[in-house]
N, C-alpha and C positions, 0 to 999 in steps of 0.2 A: 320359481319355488313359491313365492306368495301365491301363485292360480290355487297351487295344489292344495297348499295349507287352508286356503280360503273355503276348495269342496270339502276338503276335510271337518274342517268347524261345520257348514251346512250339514253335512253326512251326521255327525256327530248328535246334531239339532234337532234331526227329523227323525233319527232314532230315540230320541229324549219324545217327542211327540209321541209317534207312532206306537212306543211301549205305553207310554199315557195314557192312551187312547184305547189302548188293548187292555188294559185294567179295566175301563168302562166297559168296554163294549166286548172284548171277548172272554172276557172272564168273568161280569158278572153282567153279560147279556142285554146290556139298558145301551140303544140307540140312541148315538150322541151325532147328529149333525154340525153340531156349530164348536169345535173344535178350535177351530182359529183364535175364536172371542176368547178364550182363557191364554193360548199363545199371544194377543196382543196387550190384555190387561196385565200378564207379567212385563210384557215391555214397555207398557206405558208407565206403571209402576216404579220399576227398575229407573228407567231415563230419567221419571221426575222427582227419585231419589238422586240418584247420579249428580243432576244439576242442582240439587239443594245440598252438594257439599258428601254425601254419603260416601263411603267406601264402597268397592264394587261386591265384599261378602254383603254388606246391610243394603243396598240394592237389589243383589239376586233374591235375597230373604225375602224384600220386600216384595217384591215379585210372584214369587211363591205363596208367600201368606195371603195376597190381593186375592192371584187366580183361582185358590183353594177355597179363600170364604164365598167368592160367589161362586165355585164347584157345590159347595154345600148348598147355596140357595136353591139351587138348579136340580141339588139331589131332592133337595125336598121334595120339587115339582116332580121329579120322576115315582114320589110316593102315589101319586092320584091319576096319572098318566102312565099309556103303558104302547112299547113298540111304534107303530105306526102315528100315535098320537103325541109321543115322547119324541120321536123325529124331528114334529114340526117344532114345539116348543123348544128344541134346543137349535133349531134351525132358526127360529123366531129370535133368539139369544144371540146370534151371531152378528142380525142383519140390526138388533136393537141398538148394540154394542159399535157397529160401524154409524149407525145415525148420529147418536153420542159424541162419538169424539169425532166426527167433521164438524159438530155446531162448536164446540166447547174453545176458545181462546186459550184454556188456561192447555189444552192439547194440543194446540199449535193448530187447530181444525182441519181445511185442507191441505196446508202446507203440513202435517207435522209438529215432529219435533226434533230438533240437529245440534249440533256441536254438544252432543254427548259424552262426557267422558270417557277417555277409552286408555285405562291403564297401562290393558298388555299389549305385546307385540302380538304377529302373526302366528309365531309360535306359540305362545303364551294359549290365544283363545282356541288355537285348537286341542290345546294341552288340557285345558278347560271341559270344553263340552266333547269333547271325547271320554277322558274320567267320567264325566257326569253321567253322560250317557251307559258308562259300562255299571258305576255304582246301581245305576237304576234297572239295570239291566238285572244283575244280580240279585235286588232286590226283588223283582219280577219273579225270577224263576222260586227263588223262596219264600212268596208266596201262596204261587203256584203248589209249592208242593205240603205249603203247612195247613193248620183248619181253617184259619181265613180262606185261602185258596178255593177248599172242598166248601166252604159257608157261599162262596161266590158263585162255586158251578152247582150247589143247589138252588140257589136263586134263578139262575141263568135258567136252568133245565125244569123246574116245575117250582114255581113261588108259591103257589096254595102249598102243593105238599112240606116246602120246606118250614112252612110255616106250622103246620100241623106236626112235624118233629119236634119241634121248640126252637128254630134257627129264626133270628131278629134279623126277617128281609131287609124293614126300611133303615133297620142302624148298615147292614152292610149294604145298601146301595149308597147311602150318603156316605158311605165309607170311599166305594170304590171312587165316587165322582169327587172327592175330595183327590186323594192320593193322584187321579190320573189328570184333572185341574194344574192342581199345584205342581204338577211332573213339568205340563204347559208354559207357568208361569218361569220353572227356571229356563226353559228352552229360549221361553222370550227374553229374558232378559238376559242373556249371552247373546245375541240375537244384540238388542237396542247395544248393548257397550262395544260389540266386534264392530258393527256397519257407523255407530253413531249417529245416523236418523232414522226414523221411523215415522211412517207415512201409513194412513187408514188402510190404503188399496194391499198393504201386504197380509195385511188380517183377513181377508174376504171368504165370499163362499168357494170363491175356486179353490183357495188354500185349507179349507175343512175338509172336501170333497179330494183335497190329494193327499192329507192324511189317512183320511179314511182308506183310499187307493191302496198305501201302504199297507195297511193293516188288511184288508180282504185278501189283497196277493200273497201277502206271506202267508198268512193262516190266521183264522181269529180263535185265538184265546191260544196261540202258539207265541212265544216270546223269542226264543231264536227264529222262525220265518217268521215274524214281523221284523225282528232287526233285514231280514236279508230283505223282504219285501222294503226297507226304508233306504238300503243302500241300492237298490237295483232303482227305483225311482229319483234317487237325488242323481244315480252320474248317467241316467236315460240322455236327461236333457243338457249334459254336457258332451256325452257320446253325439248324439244326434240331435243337430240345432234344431231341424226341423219341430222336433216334442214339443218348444217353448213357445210357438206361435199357433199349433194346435194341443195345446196342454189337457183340456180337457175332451178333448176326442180320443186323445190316445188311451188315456187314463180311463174314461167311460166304455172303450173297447176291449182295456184289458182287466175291466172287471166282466164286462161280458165272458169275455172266454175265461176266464178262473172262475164262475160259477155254472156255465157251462160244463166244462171241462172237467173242473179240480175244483166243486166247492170248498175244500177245509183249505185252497192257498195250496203254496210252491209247501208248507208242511208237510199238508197229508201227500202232493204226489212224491216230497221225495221218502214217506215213510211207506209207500206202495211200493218204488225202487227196492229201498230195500229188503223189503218183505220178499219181492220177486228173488235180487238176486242170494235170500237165504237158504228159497226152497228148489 
């Protein structure tokens, strides 16, 4: 029972990512490579609350308010950078972010950080970031369907023009990199109180690259197939051991065939299913 409750929390986590992420990137269209750096600044956060006495709500907060303020910094930089240039820079954020806390003692460097406090049970943290994950969820789709939403897929789809409406591009990209930051921070810091340590290597670029993963495969700027895109890659590599020792082949392959195939993600094919069997 603890195996299950354990993918359950992970499931839970990566859906907390993966909708984060789809706020940046498929809703208001700004290429976020380094994804991980704001999931490991809420867990770094979180942990070194934790171990100064915090309760684990003033932790996650802490966590979240970390990943968000330098979400903002980052949004800034996406005011003067754009697509492919905005890639590297948040790509450059990621690997900035792992240099950092390997030198830093007070981060445990390359050991870490461990004996973390860890309030709940097994059931507890999947009780945890599963609510979280669905609050944020919810939050997504409404959104999705309010002005902010429509403010974000103008940006996404033509930023001169929306700007030439009178829509404030760079208040809503620092917007969106804020909210899908700070979505990060609490991921991580569910994340640092279930495991109790946390080690640099699980912030890296393979774990940006498998968020991303999530989000292409289900759909971008779809929020139910990004959730299904985050549960089909968390239990991949519990189905099949084999994924977790070529993680990023499989994942690099099966973004191959989803833009091959099915740009819009497992979304648009299965909104083509049902289109077909309407007519």
């Amino acid at each position: 029972m603890d195996y299950y409750l354990s993918v359950a929390t992970f499931a839970g986590i990566n859906v907390i990512l993966a909708v984060g992420l789809n706020l940046i990137s498929g809703f208001c269209g700004q290429v976020s490579l380094g994804h991980a750096a704001f999931y490991g600044l809420g867990a770094y956060a979180a942990a070194l609350c934790a171990l100064a006495g915090a309760p684990i709500l003033g932790s996650l907060a802490a966590g979240i308010l970390v990943a968000g303020i330098f979400g903002v910094v980052v949004g800034f930089a996406a005011l003067r950078v754009r697509e492919d240039f905005l890639a590297i820079v948040t790509m450059a954020v990621g690997f900035l972010f792992l240099g950092v806390v390997r030198k830093q003692r007070w981060a445990g460097a390359e050991m870490g950080i461990g004996n973390i406090p860890s309030p709940l049970d097994k059931w507890g943290y999947a009780a945890l970031a599963i609510g979280a994950a669905a609050a944020l969820v919810l939050l997504s789709l409404h959104i999705h369907r309010s002005w902010m939403g429509r403010a974000f897929a103008a940006v996404a789809q033509d930023e001169e023009a929306a700007r030439a409406i009178g829509i404030d591009a760079a208040g809503y990209k620092i917007t969106a990199f804020f909210l899908g930051t700070a979505a990060a921070g609490l991921a991580g810091g569910i994340y640092a109180h279930m495991t109790q340590l946390i080690v640099p290597d699980a912030f890296n670029f393979v774990q940006s690259i498998t968020i991303l993963a999530m989000v292409v495969v289900g759909g971008l700027g779809s929020t139910t197939g990004v959730v299904v895109g985050a549960l089909l890659l968390t239990l991949m590599p519990e189905l099949f051991r084999f994924v977790n020792d070529y993680k990023l082949l499989v994942y690099g392959g099966l973004l191959l065939l989803v833009m091959r195939l099915s740009p819009g993600g497992l979304a648009a094919l299965g909104r083509r299913l049902v289109r077909r069997e309407l007519t």
